[in-house]
N, C-alpha and C positions, 0 to 999 in steps of 0.2 A: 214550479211555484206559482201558485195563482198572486194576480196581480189586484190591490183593490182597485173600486168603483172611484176613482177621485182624481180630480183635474189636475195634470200634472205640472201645469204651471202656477197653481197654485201652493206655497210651502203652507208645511201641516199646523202652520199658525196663524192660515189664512190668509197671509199677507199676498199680496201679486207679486208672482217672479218679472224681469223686466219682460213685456208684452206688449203684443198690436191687437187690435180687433181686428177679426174676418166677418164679414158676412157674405152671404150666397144664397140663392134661391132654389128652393127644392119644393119638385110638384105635392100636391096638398094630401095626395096617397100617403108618399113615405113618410111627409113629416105625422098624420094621425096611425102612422103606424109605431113608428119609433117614440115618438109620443104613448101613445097609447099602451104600449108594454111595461113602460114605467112610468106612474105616475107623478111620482116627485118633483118639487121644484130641481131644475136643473142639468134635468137630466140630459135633455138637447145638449146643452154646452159642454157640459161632463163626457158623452158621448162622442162631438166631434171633434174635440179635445185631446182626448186618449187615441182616436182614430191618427189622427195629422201629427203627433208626439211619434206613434207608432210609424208613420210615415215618412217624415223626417229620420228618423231613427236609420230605418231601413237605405235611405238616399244615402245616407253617411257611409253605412255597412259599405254599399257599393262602390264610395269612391263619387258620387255626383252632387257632389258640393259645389258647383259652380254653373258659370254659364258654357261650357267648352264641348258638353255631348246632351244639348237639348233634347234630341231626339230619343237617346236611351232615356232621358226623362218622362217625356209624353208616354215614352212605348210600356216601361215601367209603369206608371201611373194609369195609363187608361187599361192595361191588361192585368193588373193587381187582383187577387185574390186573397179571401180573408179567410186561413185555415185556424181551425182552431186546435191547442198542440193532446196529441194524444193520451 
């Protein structure tokens, strides 16, 4: 099932689900690239959004909802790949 383009912590009546801000610094490459494939407002946050929903998601899947196996965290997290489903 494809999934839409739309912040998921956002409900479809626009309201904010309960939420933190993130920010983070990323070189001036990716962001005029990810930028630049969509021009829309939003798309950034729409984007990394969906990414760390996705991510979290996945943390659950495995069981690493805590602070108990940091390690499979880092290890997960920095060796992560983004398949897209066939």
């Amino acid at each position: 099932m494809t999934q839409p383009f739309r912040n998921p912590y956002i409900t479809p009546n626009g309201a904010l689900k309960q939420h933190h801000r993130v920010m983070l610094f990323v070189g001036n490459d990716d962001w005029q690239f990810i930028k630049g494939s969509r021009l829309e407002t939003g798309t950034v946050t729409i984007t990394l959004s969906i990414l760390f929903n996705k991510l979290a998601n996945e943390l659950s899947k495995r069981g690493l909802n805590d602070l108990s196996d940091s390690k499979t965290f880092e290890r997960l997290v920095a060796n992560c790949e983004i398949k897209l489903p066939v």
